[in-house]
Structures are given as structure tokens and as C-alpha cells.
Residue frames as qw, qx, qy, qz and C-alpha x, y, z in Angstrom:
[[0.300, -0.166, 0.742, -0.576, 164.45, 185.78, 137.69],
 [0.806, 0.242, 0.037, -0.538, 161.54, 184.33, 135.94],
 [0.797, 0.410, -0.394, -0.203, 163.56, 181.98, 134.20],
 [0.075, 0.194, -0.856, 0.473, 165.22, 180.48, 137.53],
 [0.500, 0.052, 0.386, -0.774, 161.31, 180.58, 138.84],
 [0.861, 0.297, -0.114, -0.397, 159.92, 178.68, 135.83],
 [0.424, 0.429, -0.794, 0.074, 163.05, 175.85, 136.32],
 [0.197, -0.323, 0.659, -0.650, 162.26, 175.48, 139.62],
 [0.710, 0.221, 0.041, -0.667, 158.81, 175.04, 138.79],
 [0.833, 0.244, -0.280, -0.410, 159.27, 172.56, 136.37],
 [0.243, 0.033, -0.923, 0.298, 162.06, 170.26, 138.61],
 [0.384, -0.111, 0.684, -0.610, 158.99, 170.18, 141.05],
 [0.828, 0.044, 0.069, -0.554, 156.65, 169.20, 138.75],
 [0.634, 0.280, -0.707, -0.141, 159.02, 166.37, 137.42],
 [0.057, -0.324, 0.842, -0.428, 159.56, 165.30, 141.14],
 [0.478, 0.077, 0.701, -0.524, 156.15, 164.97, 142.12],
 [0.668, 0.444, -0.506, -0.316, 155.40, 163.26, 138.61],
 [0.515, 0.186, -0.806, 0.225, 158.02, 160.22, 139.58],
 [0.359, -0.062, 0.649, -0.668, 156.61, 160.75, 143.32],
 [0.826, 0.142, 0.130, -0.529, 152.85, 159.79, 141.77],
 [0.766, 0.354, -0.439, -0.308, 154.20, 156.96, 139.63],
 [0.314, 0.317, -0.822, 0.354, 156.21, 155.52, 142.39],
 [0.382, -0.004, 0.582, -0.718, 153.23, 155.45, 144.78],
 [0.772, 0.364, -0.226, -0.469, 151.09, 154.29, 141.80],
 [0.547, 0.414, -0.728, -0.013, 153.47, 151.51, 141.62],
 [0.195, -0.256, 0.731, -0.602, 153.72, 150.94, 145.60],
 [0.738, 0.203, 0.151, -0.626, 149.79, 150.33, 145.30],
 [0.749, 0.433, -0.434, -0.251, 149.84, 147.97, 142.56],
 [0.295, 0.302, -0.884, 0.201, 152.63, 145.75, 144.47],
 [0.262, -0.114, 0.679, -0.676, 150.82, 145.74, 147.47],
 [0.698, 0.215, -0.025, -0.682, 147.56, 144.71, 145.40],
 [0.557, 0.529, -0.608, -0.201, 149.70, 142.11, 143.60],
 [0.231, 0.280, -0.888, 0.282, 151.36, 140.42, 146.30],
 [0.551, -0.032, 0.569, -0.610, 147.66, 139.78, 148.14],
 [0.829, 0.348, -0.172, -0.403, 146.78, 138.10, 144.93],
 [0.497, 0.345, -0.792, 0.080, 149.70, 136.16, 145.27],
 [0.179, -0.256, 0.833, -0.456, 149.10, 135.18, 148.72],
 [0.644, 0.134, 0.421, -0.625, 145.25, 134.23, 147.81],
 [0.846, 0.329, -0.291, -0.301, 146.44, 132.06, 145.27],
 [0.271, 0.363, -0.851, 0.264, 149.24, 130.46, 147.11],
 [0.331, 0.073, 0.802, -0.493, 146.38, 129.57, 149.87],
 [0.727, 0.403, -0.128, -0.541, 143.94, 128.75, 147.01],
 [0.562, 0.573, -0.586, -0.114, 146.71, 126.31, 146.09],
 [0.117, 0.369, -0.837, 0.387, 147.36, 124.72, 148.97],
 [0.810, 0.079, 0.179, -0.553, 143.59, 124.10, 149.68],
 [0.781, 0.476, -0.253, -0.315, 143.96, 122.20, 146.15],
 [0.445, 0.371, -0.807, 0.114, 147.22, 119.92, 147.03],
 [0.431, -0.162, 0.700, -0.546, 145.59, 119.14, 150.54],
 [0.816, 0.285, 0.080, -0.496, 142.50, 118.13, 148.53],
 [0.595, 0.553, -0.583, -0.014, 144.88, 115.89, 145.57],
 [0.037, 0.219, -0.896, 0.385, 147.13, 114.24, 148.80],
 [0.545, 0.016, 0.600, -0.585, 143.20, 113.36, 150.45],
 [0.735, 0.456, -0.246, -0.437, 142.07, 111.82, 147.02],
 [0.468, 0.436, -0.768, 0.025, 145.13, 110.00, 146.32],
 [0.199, -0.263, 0.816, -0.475, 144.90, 108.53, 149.95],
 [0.724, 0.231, 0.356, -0.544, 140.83, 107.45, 148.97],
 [0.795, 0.407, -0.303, -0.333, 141.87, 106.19, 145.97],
 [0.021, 0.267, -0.928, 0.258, 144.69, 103.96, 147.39],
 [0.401, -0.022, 0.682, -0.611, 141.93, 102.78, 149.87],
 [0.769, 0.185, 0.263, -0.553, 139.33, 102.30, 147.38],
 [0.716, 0.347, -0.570, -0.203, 141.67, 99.70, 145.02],
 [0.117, -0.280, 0.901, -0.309, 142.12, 97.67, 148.51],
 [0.274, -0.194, -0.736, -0.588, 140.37, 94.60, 148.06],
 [0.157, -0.458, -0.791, 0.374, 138.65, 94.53, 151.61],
 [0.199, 0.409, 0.107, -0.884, 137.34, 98.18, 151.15],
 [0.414, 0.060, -0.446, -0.791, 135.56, 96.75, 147.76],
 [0.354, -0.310, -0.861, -0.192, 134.28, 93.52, 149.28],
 [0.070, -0.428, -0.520, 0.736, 132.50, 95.91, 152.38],
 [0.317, 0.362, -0.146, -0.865, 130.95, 97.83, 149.79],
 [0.297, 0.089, -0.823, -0.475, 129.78, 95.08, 148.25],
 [0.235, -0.382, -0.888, 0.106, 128.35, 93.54, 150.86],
 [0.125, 0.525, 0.466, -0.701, 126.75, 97.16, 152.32],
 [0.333, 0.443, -0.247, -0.795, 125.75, 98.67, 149.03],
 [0.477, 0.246, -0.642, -0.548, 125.01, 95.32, 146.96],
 [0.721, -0.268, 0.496, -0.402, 124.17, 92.80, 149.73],
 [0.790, 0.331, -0.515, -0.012, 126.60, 90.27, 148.12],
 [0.855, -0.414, 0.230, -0.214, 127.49, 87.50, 149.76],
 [0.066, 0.468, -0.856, -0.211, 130.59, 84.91, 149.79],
 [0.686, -0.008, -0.528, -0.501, 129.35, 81.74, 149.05],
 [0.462, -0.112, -0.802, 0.361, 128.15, 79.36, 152.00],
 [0.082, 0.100, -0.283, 0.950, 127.19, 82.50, 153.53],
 [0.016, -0.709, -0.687, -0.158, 123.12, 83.23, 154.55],
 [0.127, 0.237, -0.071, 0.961, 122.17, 86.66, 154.24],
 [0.211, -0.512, -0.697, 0.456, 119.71, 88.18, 156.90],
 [0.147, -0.480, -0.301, -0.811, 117.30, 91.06, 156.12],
 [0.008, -0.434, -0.721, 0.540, 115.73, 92.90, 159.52],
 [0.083, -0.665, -0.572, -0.472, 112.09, 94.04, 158.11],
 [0.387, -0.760, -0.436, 0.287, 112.08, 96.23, 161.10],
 [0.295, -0.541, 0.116, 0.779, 115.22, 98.52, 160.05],
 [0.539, 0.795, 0.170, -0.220, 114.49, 101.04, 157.95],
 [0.763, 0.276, 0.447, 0.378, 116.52, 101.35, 154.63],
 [0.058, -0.533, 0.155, 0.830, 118.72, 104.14, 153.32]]
């Protein structure tokens, strides 16, 4: 009888052995797949961002977007043109 007792014994311990390693495992997916999701929205951040760039850069090789900058940021002029300065507004 002992040696039916000590079989027993040891199918349980194998069960709950593969039990822990399968729960161990469960865990681990469950851990996994959140990493995946925070990098799939990590990622998509990053292509939003890339598509908004691309769209600025377009814009900024248009030539009216450089001659506006010119004239706000460099206070160039076309030629013929008189440029006005109000001493009253303040300056960035």
C-alpha cells in the first residue's frame, strides 16, 4: 500500500509542477501582450508624429510659406516695396 501511496503522491506532485509552470507562463503572456500593446500605441504616437512632419515639411519647401517667413522673421522686402516699422509695437 505504500507503494500505490508514494505513486499517487508523486502523479500529484508532477500535476501541480505543470499546473505552476502553466500559470507561470499565463502571467508572462499576459505581461507580454501589455508590452505589446504599449508599444503598438508608442508606435502609433510616432507615425502620427512622421505623417505631421512630412505634412510641415511639404509646407515649408512651398515658396509662399518661405517668402512669409522672410518677410516676418527677416523683414525682407520685394523690391519697389517700402517697409514700415511701428516704434510703438513691441518686438518678439
Amino acid at each position: 500500500m505504500k507503494k500505490k501511496r508514494k505513486k499517487q503522491i508523486f502523479r500529484l506532485l508532477i500535476v501541480i509542477f505543470f499546473v505552476a509552470i502553466l500559470i507561470k507562463q499565463q502571467i508572462i503572456i499576459v505581461r507580454l501582450n501589455k508590452d505589446i500593446k504599449s508599444c503598438n500605441e508608442a508606435l502609433n504616437k510616432v507615425k502620427s508624429q512622421n505623417l505631421q512632419l512630412k505634412e510641415e515639411l511639404k509646407i515649408s519647401k512651398r515658396i509662399d510659406y518661405i517668402e512669409r517667413l522672410a518677410r516676418q522673421k527677416l523683414r525682407l522686402i520685394k523690391p519697389g516695396e517700402i517697409l514700415f516699422i511701428d516704434k510703438n509695437k513691441k518686438n518678439n
